[in-house]
Residue frames as qw, qx, qy, qz and C-alpha x, y, z in Angstrom:
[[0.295, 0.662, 0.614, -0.312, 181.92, -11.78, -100.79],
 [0.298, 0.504, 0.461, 0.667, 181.05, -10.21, -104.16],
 [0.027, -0.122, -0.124, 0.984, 180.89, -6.21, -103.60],
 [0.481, -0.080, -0.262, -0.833, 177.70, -6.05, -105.91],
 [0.467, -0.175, -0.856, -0.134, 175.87, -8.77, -103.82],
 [0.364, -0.440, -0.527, 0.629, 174.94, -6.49, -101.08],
 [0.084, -0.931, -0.324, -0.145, 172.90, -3.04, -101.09],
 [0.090, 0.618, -0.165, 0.763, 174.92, 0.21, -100.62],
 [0.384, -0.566, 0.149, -0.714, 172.59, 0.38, -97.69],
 [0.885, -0.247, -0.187, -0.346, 172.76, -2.73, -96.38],
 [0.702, 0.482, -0.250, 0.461, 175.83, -2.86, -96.03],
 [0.165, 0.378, -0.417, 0.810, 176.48, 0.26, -94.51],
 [0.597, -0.499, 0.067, -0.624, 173.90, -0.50, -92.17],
 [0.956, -0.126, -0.240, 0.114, 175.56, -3.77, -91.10],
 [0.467, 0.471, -0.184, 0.726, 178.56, -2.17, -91.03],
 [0.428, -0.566, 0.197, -0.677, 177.02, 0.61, -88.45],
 [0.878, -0.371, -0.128, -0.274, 175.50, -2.61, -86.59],
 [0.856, -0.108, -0.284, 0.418, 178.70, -4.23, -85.56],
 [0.204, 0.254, -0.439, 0.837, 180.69, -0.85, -84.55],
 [0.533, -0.506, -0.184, -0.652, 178.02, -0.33, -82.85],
 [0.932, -0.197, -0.283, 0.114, 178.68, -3.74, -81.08],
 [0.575, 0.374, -0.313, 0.658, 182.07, -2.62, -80.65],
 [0.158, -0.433, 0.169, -0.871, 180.94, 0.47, -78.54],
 [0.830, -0.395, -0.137, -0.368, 178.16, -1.24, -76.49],
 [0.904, 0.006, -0.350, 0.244, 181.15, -3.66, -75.36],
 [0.388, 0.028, -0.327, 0.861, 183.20, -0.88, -73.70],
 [0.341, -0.506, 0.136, -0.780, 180.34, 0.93, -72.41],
 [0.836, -0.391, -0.251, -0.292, 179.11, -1.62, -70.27],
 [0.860, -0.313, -0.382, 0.127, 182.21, -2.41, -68.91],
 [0.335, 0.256, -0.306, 0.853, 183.63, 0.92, -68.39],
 [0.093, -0.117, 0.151, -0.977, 179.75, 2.61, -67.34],
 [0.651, -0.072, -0.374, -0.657, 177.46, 0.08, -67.48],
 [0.832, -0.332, 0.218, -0.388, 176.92, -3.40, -66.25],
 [0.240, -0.448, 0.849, 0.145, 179.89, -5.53, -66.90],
 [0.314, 0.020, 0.949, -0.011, 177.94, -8.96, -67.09],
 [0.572, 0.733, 0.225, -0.290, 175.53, -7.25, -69.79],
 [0.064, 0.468, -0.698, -0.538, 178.67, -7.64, -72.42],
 [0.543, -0.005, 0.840, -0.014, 176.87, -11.41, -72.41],
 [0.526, 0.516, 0.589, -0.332, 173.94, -10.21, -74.57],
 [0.374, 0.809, -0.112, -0.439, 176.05, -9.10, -77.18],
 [0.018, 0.439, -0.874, -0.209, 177.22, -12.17, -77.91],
 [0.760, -0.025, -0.495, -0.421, 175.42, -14.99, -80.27],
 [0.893, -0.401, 0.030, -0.204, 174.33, -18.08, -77.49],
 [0.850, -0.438, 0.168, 0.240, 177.61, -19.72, -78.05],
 [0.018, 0.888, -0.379, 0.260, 179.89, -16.51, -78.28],
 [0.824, -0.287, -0.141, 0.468, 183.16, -17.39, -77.19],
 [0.058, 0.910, -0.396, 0.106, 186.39, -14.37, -75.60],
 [0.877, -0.120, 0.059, 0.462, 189.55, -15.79, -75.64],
 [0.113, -0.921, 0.335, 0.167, 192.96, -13.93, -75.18],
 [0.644, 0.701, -0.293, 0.086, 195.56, -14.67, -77.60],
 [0.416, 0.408, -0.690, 0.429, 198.12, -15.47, -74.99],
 [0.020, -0.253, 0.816, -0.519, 197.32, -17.80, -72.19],
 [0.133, -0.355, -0.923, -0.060, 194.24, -19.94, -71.09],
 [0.374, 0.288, 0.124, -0.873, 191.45, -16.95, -71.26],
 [0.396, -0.119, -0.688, -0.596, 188.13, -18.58, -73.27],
 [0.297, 0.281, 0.562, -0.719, 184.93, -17.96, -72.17],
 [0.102, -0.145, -0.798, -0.576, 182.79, -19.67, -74.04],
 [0.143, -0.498, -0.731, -0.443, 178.84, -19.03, -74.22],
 [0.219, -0.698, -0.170, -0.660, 176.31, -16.42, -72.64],
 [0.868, -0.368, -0.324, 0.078, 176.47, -18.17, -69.28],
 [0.742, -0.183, 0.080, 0.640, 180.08, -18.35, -68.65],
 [0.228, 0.583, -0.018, 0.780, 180.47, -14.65, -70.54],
 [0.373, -0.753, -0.006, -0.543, 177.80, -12.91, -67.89],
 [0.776, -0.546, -0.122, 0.292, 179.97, -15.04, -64.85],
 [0.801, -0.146, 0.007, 0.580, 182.81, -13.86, -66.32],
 [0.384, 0.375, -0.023, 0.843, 182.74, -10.37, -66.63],
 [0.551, -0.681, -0.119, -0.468, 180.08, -9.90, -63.95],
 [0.773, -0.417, -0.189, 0.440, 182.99, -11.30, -61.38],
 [0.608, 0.389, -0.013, 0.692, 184.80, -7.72, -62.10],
 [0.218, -0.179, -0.553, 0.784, 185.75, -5.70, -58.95],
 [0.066, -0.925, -0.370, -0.052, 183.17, -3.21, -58.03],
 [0.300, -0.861, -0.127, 0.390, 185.80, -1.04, -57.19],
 [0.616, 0.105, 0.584, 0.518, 187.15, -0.98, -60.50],
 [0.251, 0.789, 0.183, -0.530, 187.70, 2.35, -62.55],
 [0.458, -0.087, 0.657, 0.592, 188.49, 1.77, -66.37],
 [0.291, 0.770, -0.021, -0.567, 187.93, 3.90, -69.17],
 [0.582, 0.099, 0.614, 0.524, 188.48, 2.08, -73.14],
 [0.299, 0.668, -0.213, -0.648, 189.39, 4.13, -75.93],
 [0.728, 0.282, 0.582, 0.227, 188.42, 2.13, -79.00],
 [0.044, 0.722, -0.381, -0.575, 190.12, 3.50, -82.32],
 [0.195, 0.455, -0.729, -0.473, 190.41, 2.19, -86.09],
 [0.646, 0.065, 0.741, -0.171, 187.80, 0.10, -86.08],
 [0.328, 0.347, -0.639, -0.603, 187.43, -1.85, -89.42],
 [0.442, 0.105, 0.876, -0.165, 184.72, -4.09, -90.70],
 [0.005, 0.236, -0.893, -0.384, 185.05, -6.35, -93.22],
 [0.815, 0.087, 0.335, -0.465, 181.44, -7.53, -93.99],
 [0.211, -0.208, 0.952, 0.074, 182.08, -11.55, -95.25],
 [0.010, 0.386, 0.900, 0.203, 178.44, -12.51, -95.97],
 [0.328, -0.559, -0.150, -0.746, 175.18, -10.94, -95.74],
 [0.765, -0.605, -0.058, -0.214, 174.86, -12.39, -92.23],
 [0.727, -0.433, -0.020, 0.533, 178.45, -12.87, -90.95],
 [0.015, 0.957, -0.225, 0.180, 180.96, -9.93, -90.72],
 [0.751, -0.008, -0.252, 0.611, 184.80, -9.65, -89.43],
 [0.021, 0.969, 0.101, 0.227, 186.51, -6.81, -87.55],
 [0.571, -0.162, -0.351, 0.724, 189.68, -5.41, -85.88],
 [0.097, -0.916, -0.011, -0.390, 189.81, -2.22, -83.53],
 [0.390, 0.358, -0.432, 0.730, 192.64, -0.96, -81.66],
 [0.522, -0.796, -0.215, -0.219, 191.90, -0.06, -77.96],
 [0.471, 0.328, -0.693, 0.436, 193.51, 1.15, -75.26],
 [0.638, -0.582, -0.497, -0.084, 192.55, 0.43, -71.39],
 [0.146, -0.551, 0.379, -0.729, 193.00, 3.05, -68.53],
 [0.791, -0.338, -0.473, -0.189, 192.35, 0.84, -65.48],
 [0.081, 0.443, -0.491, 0.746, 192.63, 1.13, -62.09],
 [0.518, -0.556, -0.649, 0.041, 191.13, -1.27, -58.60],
 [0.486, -0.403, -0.552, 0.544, 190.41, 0.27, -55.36],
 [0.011, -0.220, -0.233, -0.947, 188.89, 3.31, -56.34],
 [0.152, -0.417, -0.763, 0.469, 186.36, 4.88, -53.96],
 [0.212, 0.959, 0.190, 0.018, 184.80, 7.87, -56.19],
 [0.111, -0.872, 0.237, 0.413, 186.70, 11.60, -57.24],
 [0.645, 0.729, -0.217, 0.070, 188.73, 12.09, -59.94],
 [0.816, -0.380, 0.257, 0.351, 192.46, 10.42, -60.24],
 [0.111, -0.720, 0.440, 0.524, 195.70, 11.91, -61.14],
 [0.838, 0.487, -0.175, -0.172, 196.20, 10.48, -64.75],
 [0.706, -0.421, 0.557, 0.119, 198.06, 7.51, -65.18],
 [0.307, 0.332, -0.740, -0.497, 199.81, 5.54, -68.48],
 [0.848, -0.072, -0.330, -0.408, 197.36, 2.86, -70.23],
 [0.591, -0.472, 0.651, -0.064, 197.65, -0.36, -68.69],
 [0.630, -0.004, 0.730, 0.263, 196.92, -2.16, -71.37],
 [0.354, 0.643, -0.349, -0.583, 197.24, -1.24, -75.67],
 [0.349, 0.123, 0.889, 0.269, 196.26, -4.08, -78.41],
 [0.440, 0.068, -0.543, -0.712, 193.62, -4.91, -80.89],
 [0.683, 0.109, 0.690, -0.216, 190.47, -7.17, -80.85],
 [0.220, 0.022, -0.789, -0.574, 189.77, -9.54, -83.85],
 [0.492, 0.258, 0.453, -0.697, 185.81, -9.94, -84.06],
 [0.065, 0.054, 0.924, 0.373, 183.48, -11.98, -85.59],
 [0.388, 0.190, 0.387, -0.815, 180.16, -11.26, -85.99],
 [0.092, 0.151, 0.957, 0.228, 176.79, -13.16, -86.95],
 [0.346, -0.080, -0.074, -0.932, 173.59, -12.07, -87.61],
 [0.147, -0.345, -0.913, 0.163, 170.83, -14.51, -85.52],
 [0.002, 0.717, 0.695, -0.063, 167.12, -13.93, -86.28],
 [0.131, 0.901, 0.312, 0.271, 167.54, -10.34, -87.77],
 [0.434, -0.895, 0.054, -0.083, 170.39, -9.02, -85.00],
 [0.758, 0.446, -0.439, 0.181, 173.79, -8.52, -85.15],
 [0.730, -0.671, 0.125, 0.041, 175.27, -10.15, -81.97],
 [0.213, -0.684, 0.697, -0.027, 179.41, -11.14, -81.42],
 [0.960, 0.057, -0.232, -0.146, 180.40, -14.66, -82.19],
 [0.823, 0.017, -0.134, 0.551, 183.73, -14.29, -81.35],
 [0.068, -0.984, 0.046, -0.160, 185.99, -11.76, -79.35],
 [0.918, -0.055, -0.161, 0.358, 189.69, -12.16, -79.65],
 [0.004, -0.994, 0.108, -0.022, 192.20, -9.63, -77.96],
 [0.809, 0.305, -0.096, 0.493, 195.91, -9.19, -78.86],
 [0.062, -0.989, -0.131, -0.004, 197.69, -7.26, -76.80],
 [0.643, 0.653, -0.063, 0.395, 200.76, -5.21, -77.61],
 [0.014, 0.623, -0.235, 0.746, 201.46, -3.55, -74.44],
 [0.695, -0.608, -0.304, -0.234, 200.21, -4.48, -70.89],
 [0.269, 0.384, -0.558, 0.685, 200.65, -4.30, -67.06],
 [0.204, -0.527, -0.765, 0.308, 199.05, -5.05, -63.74],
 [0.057, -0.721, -0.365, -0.586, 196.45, -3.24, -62.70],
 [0.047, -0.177, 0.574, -0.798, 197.53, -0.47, -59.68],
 [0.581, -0.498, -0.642, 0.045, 195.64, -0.83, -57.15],
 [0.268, 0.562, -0.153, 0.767, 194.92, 2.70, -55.42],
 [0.458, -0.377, -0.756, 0.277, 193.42, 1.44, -52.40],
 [0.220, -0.622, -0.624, 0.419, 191.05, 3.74, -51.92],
 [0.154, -0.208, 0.061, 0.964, 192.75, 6.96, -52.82],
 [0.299, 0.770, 0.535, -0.178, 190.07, 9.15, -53.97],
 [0.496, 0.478, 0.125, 0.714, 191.07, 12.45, -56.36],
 [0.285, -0.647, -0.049, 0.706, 193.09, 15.60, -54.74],
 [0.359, 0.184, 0.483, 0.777, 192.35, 17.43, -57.74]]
């Protein structure tokens, strides 16, 4: 995309609009509603993981598939270095680093700190449908990883 084909402001206001996205995605599924990630993805959004048969393709199939995550699930994402890349006036690119604190069987109270479980990057697409920038595409690479403990129950002795 030609630099001078785009407002200053328009730009950085696209720009804003997708980290944004970014952020909305890990609140919802660290403090929010999991199976609300859906709406931040264009009708036929697609996540896929980079290694193995993960791809979840459209709004549907997102809001089953991250609305099936434990309830007793405690997970905290630090998102870091995000960069975006704006491609058109209506499509975008990004990458952000993240890592994932995560932990099942959690019953309330603070927990003793643990190491991440999991440390990568997403690659993002983004599209801009009817004025709004939504997700088209959410790919995650990850560099690091490990089951998730399972603290069955434990609550925090802190």
């Amino acid at each position: 995309m030609d630099d001078a084909s785009l407002d200053p402001l328009d730009r950085l206001t696209a720009e804003r609009a997708c980290e944004r996205l970014i952020v909305e995605f890990v609140h919802e599924l660290d403090l929010g509603e999991p199976g609300r990630v859906a709406a931040l993805f264009t009708a036929d959004g697609v996540w896929e993981w980079a290694e193995g048969d993960r791809r979840i393709e459209g709004r549907d199939g997102l809001r089953a598939y991250f609305g099936a995550r434990p309830a007793d699930r405690l997970s905290r994402r630090i998102c870091t270095n995000v960069l975006v890349t704006l491609t058109s006036g209506s499509t975008a690119t990004a990458i952000t680093y993240f890592t994932t604190y995560r932990v099942d069987g959690h019953s309330g109270g603070m927990l003793p700190p643990r190491p991440p479980t999991q440390v990568g990057h997403y690659e993002d697409t983004f599209r801009k449908v009817d004025g709004r920038w939504l997700l088209s595409r959410r790919a995650l690479f990850l560099a690091f990883g490990g089951p998730t403990e399972n603290v069955g129950g434990a609550g925090g002795n802190l």
